[in-house]
N, C-alpha and C positions, 0 to 999 in steps of 0.2 A: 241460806246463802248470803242473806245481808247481814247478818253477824260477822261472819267470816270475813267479808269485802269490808267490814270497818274496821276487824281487827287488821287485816292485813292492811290496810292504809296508815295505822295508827303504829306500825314497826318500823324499823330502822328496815334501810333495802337485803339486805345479808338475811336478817331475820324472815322479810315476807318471801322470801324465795323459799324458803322451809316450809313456812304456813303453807304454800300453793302447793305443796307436793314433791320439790324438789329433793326433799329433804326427808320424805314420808310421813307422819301421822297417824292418827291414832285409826281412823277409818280406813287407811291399807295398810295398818297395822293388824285392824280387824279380819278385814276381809284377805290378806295372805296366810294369817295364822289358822282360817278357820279351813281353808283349804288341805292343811295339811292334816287336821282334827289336832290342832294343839288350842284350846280356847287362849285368847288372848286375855282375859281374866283373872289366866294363872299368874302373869306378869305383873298385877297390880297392886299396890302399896309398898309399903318399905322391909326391905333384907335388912338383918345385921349379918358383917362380916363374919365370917367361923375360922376359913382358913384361908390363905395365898401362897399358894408354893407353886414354885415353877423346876423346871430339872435346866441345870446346866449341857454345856457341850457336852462335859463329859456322862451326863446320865444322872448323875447326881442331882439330891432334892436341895434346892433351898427354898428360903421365904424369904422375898424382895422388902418386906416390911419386918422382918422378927418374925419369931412363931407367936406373938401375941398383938399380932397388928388386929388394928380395929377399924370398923366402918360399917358404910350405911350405902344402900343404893334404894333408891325409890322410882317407878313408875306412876303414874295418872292417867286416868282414863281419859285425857284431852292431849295425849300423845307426849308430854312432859315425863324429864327424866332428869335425875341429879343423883351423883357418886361425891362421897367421902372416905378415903383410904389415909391413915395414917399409923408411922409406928410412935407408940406411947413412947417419952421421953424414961430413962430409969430412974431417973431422980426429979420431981420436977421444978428442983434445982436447975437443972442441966436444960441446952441451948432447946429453942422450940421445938416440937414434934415434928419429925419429916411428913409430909404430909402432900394429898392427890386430891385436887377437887374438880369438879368438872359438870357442866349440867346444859339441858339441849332439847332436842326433840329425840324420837325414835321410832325405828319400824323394825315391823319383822318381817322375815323372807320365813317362813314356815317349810317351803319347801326343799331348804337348804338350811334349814335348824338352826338360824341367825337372825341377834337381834342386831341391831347398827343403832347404832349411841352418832346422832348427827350435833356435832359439837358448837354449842354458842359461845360459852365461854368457860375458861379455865383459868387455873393458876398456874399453867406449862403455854405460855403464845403459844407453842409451834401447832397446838392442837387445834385454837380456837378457827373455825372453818372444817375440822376435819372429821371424817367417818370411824369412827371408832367400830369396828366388827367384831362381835363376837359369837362363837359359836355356843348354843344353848342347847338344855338338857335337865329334867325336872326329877328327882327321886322323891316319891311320894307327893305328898300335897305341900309339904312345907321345907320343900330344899330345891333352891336353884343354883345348880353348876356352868358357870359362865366362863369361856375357854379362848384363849387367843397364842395358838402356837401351844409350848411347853409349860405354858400359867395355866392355873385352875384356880377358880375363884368361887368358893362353896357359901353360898349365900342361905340364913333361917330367916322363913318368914317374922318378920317383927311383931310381935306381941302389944 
């Protein structure tokens, strides 16, 4: 517990409101997921992106990034989390990559199959402060599908 009380003295105030809980962590990240029997375990180290497609109004697939967008999301077992989503430039000639970064703390609700992405900082303001939810889903040992609305976000464990 005296770890903890230096790290949190040693944060900006926004930050130690996450540390305390506010925000959740890695330890009721533990202890909600294992309620559900999803080990929290499963969540840790780094995705590469595979695919992002969402369906429009009308039903229809598209991909917010290209069918060849790329990225990376990573968890830690000290409740740490950071995403990078962008689409590759076709020439890399041509203007910089559209690009999504974003990195924070996390928890899981196991009983509601959701992780929350609690945001420190991005490269979108309107995020920084906010709860990113998304609903979660494991196909075998090395595929996590990450779902918010009509996006699907099919992550392979990183190699």
């Amino acid at each position: 517990m005296q770890r903890l009380a230096v790290r949190i003295r040693s944060l900006t105030p926004h930050v130690a409101l996450l540390a305390l809980g506010l925000g959740g962590g890695a330890h009721d990240a533990h202890a909600q997921a294992s309620a559900r029997g999803v080990s929290p375990e499963r969540f840790l180290g780094s995705w590469e992106l595979v695919r992002w497609v969402a369906a429009n109004q009308a039903g229809e697939t598209t991909y917010p990034f290209g069918e060849d967008a790329e990225g990376q999301i990573t968890y830690t077992a000290d409740g740490r989390m950071s995403a990078h989503l962008m689409r590759p430039p076709a020439d890399p000639a041509d203007a910089p990559p559209q690009h999504l970064a974003y990195w924070g703390t996390y928890s899981l609700n196991a009983s509601a199959g959701t992780v929350t992405h609690h945001v420190i900082g991005a490269d979108r303001p309107n995020w920084i402060g906010s709860e990113q939810v998304r609903q979660f889903r494991f196909e075998g040992q090395d595929v996590l599908i990450l779902s918010l609305g009509q996006q699907h976000l099919t992550w392979r464990r990183a190699r």
